[in-house]
GUPA-389658 format. One record per residue: z negated, y, x negated of N, C-alpha, C, O in turn; residue in one letter; residue number from 1. Coordinates in steps of 0.02 Angstrom, whole numbers. Layout:
# residues N
<r><n_w>Z</n_w><n_v>Y</n_v><n_u>X</n_u><ca_w>Z</ca_w><ca_v>Y</ca_v><ca_u>X</ca_u><c_w>Z</c_w><c_v>Y</c_v><c_u>X</c_u><o_w>Z</o_w><o_v>Y</o_v><o_u>X</o_u><aa>A</aa><i>NUM</i></r>
...
//
This chain:
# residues 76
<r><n_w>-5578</n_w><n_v>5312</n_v><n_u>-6738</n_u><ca_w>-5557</ca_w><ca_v>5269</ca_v><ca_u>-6683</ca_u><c_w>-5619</c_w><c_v>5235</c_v><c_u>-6653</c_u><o_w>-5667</o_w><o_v>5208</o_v><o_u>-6679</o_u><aa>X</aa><i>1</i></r>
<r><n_w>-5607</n_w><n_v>5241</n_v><n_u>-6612</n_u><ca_w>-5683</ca_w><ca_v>5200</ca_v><ca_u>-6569</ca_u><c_w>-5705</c_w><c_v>5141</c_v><c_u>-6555</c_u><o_w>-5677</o_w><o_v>5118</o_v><o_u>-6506</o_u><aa>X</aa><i>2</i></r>
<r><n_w>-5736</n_w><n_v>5112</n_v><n_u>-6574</n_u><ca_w>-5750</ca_w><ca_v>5027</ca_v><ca_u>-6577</ca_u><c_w>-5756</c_w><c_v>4992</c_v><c_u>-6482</c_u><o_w>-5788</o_w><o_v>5001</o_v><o_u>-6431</o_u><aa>X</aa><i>3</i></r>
<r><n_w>-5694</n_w><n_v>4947</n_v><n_u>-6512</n_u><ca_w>-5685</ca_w><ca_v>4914</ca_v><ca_u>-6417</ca_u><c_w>-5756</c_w><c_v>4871</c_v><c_u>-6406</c_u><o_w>-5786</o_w><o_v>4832</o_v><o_u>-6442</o_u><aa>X</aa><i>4</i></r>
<r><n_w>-5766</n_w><n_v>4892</n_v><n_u>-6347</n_u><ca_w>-5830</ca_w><ca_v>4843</ca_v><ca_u>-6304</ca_u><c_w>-5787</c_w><c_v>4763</c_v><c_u>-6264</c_u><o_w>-5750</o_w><o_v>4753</o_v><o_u>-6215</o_u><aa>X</aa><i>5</i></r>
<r><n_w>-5809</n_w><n_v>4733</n_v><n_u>-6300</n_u><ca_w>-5770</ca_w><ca_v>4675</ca_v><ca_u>-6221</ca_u><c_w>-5852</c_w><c_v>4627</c_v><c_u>-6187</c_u><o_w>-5905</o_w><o_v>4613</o_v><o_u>-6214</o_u><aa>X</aa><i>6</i></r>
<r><n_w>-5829</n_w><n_v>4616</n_v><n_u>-6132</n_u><ca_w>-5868</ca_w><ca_v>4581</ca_v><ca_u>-6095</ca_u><c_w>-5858</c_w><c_v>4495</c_v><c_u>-6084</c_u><o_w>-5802</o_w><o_v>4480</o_v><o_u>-6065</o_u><aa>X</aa><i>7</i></r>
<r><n_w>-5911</n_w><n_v>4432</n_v><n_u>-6094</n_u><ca_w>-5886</ca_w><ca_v>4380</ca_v><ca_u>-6105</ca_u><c_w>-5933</c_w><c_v>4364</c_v><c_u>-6082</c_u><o_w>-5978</o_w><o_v>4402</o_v><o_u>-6062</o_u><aa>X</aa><i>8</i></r>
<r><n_w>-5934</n_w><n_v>4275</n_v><n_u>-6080</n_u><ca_w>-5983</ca_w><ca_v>4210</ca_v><ca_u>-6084</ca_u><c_w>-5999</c_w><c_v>4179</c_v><c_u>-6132</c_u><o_w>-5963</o_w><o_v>4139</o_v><o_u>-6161</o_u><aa>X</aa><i>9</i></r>
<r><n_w>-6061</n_w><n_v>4196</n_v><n_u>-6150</n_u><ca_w>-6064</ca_w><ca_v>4153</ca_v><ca_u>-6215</ca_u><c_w>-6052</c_w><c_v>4053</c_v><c_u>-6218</c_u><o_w>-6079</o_w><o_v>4023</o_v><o_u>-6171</o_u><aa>X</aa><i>10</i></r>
<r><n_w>-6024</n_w><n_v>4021</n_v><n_u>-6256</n_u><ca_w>-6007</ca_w><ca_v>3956</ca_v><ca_u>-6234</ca_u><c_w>-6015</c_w><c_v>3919</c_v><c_u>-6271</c_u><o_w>-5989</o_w><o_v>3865</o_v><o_u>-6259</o_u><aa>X</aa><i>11</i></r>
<r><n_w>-6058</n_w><n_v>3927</n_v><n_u>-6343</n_u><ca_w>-6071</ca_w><ca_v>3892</ca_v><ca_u>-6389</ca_u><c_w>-6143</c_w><c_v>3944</c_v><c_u>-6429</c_u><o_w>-6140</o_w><o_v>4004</o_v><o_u>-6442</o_u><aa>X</aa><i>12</i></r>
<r><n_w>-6195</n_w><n_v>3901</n_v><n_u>-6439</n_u><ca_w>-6250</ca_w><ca_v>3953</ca_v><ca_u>-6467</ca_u><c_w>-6280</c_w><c_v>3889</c_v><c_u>-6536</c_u><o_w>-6340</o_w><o_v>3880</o_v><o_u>-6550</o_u><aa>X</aa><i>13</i></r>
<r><n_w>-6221</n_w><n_v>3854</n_v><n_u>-6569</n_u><ca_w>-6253</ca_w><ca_v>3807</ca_v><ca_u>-6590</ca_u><c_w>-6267</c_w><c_v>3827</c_v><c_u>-6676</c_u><o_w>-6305</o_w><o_v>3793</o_v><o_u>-6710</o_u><aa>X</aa><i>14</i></r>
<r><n_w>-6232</n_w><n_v>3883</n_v><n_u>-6701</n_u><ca_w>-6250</ca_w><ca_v>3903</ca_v><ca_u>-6754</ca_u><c_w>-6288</c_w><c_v>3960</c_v><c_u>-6779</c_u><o_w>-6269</o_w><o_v>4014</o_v><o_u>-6757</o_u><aa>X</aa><i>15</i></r>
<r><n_w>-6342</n_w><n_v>3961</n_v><n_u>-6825</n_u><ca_w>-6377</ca_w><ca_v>3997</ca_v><ca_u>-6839</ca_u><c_w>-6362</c_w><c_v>4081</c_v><c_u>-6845</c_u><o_w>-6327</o_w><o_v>4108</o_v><o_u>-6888</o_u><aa>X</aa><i>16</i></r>
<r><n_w>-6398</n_w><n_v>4115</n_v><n_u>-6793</n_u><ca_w>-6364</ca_w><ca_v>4201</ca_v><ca_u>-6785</ca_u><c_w>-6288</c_w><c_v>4209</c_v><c_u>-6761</c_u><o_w>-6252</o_w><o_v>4257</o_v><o_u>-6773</o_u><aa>X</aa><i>17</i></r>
<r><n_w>-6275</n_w><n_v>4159</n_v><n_u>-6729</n_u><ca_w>-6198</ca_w><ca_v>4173</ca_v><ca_u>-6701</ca_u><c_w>-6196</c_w><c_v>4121</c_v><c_u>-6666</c_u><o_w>-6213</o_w><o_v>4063</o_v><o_u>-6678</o_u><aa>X</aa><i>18</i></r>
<r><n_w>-6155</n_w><n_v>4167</n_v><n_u>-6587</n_u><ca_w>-6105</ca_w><ca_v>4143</ca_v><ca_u>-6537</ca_u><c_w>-6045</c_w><c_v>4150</c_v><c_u>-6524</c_u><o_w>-6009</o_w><o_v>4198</o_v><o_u>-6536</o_u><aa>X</aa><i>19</i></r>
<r><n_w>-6026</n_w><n_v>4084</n_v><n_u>-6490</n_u><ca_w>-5951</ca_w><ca_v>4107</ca_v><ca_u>-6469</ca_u><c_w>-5957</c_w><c_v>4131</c_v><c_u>-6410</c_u><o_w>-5996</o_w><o_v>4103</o_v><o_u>-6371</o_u><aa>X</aa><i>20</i></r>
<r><n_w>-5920</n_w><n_v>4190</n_v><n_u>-6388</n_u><ca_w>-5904</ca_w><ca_v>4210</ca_v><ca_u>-6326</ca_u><c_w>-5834</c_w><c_v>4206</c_v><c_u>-6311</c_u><o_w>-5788</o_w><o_v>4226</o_v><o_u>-6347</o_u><aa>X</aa><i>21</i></r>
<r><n_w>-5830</n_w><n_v>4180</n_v><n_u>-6257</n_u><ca_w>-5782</ca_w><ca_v>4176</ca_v><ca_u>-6225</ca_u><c_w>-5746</c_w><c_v>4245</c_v><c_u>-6175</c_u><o_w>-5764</o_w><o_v>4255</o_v><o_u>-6116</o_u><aa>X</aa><i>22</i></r>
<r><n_w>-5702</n_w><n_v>4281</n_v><n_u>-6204</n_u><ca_w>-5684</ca_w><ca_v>4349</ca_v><ca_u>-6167</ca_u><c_w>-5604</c_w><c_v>4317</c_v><c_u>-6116</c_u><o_w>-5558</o_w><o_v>4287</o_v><o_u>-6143</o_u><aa>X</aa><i>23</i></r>
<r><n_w>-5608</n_w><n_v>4333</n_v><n_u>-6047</n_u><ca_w>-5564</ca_w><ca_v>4326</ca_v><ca_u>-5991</ca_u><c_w>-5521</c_w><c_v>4399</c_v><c_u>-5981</c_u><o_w>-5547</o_w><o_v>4454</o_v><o_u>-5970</o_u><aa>X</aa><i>24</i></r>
<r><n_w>-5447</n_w><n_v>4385</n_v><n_u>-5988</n_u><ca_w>-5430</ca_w><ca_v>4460</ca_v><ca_u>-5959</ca_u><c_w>-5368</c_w><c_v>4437</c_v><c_u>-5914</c_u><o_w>-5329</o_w><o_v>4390</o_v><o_u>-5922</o_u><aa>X</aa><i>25</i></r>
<r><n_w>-5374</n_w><n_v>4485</n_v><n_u>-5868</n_u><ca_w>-5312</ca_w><ca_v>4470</ca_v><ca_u>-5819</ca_u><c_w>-5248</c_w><c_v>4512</c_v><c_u>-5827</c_u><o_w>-5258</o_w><o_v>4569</o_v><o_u>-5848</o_u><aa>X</aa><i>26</i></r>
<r><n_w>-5187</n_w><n_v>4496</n_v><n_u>-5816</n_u><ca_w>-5154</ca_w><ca_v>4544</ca_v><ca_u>-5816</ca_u><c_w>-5100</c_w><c_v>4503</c_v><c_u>-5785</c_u><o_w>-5093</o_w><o_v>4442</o_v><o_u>-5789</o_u><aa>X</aa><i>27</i></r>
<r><n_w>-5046</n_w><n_v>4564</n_v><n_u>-5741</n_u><ca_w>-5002</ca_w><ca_v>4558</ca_v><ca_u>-5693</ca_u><c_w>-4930</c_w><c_v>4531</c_v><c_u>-5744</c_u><o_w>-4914</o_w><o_v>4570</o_v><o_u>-5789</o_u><aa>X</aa><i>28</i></r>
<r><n_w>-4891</n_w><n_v>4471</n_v><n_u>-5737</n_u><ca_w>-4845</ca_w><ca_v>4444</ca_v><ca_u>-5766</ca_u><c_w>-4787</c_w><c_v>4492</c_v><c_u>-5744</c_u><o_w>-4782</o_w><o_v>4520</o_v><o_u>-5689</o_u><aa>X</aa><i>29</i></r>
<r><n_w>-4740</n_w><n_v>4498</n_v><n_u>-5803</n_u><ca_w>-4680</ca_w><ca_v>4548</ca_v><ca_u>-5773</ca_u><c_w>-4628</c_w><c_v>4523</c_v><c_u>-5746</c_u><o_w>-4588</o_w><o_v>4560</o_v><o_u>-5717</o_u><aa>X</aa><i>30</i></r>
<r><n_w>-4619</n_w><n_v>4460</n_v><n_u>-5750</n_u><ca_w>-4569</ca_w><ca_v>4457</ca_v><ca_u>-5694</ca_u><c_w>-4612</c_w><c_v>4419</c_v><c_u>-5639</c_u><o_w>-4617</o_w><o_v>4439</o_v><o_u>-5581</o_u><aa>X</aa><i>31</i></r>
<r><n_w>-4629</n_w><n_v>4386</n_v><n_u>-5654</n_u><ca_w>-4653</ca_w><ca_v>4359</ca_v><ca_u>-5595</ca_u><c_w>-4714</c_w><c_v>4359</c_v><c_u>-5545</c_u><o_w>-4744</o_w><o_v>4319</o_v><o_u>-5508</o_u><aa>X</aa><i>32</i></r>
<r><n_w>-4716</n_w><n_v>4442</n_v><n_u>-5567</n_u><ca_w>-4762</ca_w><ca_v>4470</ca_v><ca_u>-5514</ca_u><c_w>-4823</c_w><c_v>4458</c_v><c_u>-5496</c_u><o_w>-4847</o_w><o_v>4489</o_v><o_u>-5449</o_u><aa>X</aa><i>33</i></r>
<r><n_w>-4868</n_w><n_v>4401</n_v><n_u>-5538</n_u><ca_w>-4917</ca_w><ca_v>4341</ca_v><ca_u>-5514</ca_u><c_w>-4994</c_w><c_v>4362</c_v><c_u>-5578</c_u><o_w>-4996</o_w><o_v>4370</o_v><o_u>-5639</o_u><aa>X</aa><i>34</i></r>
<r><n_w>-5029</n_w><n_v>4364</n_v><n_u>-5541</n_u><ca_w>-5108</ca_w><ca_v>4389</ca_v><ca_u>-5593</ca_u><c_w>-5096</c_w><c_v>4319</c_v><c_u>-5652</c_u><o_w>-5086</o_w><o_v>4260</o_v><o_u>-5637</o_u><aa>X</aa><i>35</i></r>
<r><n_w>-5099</n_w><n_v>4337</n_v><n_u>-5691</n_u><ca_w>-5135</ca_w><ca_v>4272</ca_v><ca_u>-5767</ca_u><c_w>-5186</c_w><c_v>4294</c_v><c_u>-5807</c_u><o_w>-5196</o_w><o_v>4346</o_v><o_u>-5837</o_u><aa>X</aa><i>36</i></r>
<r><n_w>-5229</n_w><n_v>4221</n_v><n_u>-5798</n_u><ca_w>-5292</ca_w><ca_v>4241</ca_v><ca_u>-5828</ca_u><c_w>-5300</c_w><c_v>4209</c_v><c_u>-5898</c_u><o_w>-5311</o_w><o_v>4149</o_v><o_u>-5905</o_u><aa>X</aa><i>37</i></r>
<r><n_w>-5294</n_w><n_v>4243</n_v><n_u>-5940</n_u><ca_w>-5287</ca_w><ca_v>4212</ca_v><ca_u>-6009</ca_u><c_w>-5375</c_w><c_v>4249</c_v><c_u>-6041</c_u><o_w>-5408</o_w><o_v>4298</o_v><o_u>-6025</o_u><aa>X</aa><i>38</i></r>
<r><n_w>-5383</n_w><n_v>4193</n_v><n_u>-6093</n_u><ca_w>-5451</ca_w><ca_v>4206</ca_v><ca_u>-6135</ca_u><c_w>-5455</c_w><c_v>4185</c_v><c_u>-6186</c_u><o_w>-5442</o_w><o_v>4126</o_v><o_u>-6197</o_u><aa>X</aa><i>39</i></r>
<r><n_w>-5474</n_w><n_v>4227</n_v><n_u>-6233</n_u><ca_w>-5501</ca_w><ca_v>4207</ca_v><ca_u>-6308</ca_u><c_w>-5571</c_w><c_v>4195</c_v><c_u>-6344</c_u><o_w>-5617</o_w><o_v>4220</o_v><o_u>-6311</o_u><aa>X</aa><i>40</i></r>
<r><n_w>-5580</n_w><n_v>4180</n_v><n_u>-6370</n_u><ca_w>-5646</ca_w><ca_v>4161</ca_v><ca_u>-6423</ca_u><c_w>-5656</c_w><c_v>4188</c_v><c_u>-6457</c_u><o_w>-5616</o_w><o_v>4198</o_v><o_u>-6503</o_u><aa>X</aa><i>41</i></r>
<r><n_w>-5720</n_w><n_v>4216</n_v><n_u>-6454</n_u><ca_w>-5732</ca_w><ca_v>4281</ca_v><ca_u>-6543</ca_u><c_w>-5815</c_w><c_v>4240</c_v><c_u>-6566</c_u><o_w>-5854</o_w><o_v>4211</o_v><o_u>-6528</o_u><aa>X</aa><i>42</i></r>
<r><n_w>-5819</n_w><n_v>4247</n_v><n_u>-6606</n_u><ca_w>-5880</ca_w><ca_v>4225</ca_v><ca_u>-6655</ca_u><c_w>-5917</c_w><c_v>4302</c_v><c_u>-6668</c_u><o_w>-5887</o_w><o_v>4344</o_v><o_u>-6701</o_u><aa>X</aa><i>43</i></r>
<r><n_w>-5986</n_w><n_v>4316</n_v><n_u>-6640</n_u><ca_w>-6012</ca_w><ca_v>4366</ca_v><ca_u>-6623</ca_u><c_w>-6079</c_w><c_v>4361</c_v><c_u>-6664</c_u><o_w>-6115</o_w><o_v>4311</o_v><o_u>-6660</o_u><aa>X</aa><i>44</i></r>
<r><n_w>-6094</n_w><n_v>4411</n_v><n_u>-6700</n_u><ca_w>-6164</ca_w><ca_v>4397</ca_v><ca_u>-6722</ca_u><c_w>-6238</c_w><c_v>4387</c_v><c_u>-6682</c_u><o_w>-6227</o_w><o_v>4416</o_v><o_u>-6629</o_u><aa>X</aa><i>45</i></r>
<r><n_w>-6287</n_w><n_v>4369</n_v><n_u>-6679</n_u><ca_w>-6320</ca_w><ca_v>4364</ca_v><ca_u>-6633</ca_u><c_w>-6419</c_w><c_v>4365</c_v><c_u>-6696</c_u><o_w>-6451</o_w><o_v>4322</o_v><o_u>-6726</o_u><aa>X</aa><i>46</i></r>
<r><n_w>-6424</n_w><n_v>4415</n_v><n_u>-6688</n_u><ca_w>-6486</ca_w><ca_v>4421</ca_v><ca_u>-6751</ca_u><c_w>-6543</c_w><c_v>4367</c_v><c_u>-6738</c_u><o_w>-6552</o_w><o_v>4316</o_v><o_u>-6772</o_u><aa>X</aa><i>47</i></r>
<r><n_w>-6573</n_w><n_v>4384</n_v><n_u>-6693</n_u><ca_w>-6630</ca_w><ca_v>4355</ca_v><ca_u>-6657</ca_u><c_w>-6634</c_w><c_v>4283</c_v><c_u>-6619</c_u><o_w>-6683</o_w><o_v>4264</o_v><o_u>-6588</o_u><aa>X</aa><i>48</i></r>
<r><n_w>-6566</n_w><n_v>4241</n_v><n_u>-6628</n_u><ca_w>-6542</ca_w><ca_v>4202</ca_v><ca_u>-6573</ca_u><c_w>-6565</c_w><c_v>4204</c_v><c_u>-6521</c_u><o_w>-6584</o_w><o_v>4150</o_v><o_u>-6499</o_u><aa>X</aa><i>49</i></r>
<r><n_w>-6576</n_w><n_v>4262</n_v><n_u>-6477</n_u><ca_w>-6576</ca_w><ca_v>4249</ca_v><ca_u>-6399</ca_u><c_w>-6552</c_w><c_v>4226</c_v><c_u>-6343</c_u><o_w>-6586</o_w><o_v>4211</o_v><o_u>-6294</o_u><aa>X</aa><i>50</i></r>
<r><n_w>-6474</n_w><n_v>4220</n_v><n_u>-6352</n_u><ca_w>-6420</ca_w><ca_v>4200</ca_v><ca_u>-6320</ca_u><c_w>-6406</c_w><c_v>4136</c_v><c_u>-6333</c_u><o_w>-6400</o_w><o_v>4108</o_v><o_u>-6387</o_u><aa>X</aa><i>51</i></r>
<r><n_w>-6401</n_w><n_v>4104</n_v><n_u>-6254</n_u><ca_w>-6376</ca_w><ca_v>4036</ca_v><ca_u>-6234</ca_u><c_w>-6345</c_w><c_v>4032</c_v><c_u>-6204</c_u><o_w>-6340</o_w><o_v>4080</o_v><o_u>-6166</o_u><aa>X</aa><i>52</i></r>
<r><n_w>-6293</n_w><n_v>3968</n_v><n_u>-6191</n_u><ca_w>-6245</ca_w><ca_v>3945</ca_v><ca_u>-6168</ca_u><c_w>-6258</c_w><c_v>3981</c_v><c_u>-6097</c_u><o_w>-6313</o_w><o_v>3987</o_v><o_u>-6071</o_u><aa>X</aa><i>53</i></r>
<r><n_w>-6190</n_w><n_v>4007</n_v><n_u>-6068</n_u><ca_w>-6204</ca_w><ca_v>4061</ca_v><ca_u>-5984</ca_u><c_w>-6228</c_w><c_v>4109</c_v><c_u>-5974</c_u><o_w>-6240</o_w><o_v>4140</o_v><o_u>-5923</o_u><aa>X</aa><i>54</i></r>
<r><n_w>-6241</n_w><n_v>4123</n_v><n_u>-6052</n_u><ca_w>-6273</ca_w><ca_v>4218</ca_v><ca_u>-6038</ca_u><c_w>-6202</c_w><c_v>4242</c_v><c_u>-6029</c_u><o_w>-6153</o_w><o_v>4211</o_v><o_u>-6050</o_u><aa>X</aa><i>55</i></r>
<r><n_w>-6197</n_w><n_v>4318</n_v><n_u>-5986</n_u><ca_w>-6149</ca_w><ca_v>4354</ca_v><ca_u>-5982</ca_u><c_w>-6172</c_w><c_v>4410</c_v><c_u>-6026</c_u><o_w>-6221</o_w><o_v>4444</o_v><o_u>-6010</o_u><aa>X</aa><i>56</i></r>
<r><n_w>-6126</n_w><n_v>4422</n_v><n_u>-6099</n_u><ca_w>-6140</ca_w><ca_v>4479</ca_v><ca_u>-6151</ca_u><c_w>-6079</c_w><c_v>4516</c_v><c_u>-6171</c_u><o_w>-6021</o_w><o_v>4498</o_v><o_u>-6177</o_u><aa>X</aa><i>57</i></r>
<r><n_w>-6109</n_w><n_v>4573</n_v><n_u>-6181</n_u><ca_w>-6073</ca_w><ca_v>4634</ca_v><ca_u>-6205</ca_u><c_w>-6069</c_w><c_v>4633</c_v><c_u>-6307</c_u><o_w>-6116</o_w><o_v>4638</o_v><o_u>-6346</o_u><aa>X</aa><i>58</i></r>
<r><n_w>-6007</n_w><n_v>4626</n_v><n_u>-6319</n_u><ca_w>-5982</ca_w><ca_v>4628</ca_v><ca_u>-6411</ca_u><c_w>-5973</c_w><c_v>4681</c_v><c_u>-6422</c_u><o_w>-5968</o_w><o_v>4716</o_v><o_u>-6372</o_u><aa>X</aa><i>59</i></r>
<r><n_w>-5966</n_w><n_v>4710</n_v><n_u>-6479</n_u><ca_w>-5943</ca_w><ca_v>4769</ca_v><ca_u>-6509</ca_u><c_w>-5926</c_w><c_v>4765</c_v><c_u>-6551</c_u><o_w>-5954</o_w><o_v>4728</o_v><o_u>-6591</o_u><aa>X</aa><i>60</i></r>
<r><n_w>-5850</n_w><n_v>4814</n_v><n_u>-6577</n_u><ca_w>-5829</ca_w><ca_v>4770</ca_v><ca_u>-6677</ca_u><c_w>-5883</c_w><c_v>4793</c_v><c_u>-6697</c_u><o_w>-5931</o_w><o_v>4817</o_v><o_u>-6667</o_u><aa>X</aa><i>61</i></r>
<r><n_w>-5867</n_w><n_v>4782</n_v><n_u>-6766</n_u><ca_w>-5933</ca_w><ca_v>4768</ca_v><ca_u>-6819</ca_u><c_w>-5873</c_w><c_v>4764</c_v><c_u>-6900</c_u><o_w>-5820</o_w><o_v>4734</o_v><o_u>-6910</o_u><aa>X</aa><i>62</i></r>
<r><n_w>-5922</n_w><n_v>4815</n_v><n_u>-6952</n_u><ca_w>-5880</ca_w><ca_v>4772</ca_v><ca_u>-6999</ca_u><c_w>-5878</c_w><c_v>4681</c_v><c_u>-7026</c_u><o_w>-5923</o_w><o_v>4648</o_v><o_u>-6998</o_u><aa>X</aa><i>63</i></r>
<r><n_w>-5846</n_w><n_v>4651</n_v><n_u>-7060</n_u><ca_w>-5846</ca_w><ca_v>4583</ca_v><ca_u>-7074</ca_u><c_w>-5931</c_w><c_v>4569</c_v><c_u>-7089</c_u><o_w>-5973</o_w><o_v>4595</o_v><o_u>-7126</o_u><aa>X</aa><i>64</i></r>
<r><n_w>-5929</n_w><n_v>4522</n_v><n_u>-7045</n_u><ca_w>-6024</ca_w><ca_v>4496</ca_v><ca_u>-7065</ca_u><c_w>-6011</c_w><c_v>4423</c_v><c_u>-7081</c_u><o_w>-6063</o_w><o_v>4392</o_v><o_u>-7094</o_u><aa>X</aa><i>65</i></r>
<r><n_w>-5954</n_w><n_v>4388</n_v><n_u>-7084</n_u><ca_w>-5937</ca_w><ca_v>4328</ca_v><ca_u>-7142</ca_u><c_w>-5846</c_w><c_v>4330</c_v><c_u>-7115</c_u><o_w>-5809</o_w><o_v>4369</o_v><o_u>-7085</o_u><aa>X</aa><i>66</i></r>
<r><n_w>-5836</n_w><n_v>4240</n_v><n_u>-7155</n_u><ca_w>-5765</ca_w><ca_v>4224</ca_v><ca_u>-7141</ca_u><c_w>-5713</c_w><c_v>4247</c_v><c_u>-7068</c_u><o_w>-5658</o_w><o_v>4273</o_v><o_u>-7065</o_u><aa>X</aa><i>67</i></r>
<r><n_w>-5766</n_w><n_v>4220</n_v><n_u>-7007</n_u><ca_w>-5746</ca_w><ca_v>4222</ca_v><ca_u>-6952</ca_u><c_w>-5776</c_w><c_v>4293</c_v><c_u>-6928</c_u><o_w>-5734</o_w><o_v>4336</o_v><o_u>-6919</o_u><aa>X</aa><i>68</i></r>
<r><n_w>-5842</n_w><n_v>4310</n_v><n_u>-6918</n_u><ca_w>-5877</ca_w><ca_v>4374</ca_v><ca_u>-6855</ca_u><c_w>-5852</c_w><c_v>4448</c_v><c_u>-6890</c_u><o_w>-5862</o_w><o_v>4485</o_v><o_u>-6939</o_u><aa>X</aa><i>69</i></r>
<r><n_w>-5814</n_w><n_v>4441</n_v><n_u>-6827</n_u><ca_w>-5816</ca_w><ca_v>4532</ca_v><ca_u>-6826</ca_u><c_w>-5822</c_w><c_v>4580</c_v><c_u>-6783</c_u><o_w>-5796</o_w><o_v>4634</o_v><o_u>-6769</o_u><aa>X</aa><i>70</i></r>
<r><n_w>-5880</n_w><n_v>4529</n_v><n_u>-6761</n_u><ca_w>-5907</ca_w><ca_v>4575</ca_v><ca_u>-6692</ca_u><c_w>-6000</c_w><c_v>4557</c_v><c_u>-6693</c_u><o_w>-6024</o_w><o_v>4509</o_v><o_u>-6723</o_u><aa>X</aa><i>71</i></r>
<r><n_w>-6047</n_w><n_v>4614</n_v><n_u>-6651</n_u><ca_w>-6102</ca_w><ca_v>4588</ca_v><ca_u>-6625</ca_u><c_w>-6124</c_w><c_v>4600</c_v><c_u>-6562</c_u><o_w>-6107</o_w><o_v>4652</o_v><o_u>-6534</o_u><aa>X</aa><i>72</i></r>
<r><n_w>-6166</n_w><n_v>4552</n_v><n_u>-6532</n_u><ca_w>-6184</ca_w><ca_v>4555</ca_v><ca_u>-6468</ca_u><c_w>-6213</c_w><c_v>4620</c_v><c_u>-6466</c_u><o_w>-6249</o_w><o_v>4646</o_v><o_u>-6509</o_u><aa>X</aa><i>73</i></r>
<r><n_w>-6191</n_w><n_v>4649</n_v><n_u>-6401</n_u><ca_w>-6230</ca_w><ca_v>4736</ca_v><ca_u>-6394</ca_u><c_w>-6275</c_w><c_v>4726</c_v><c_u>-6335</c_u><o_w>-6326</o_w><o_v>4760</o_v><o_u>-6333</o_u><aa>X</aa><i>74</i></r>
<r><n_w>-6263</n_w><n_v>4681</n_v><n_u>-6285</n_u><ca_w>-6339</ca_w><ca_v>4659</ca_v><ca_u>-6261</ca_u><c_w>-6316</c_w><c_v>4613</c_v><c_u>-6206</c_u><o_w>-6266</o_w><o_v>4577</o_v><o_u>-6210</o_u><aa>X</aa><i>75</i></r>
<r><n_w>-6360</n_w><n_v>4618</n_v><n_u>-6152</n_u><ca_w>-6336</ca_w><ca_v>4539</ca_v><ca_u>-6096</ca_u><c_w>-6316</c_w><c_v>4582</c_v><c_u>-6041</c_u><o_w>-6295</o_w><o_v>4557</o_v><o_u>-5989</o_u><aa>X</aa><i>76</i></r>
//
């Protein structure tokens, strides 16, 4: 099975080798016909800490790299 890519904002770079990114997806409501933009939070590994608050980055799963990350940044 092929590991999902999602695209985000990173919105927190305050812990050592990991960000939160913030991922946005839209989708059309069924009855009421109207775009909703809903978004979640993933905890992303980040090796090198390069990434700061307003980078736009690309995740990829990953197996478990602690409690929370199961994903890493694949680049900006």
């Amino acid at each position: 099975m092929p590991k999902r890519i999602l695209e985000g904002t990173v919105t927190s770079a305050a812990n050592e080798q990991t960000v939160t990114v913030s991922v946005e997806r839209r989708f059309k409501h069924p009855v009421l016909k109207k775009i909703i933009r809903k978004s979640k939070k993933y905890r992303a590994h980040d090796e090198q800490n390069t990434f700061k608050i307003g980078d736009s980055v690309r995740i990829i799963e990953c197996p478990p790299k602690s409690k929370t990350k199961r994903w890493e940044v694949l680049e900006a």
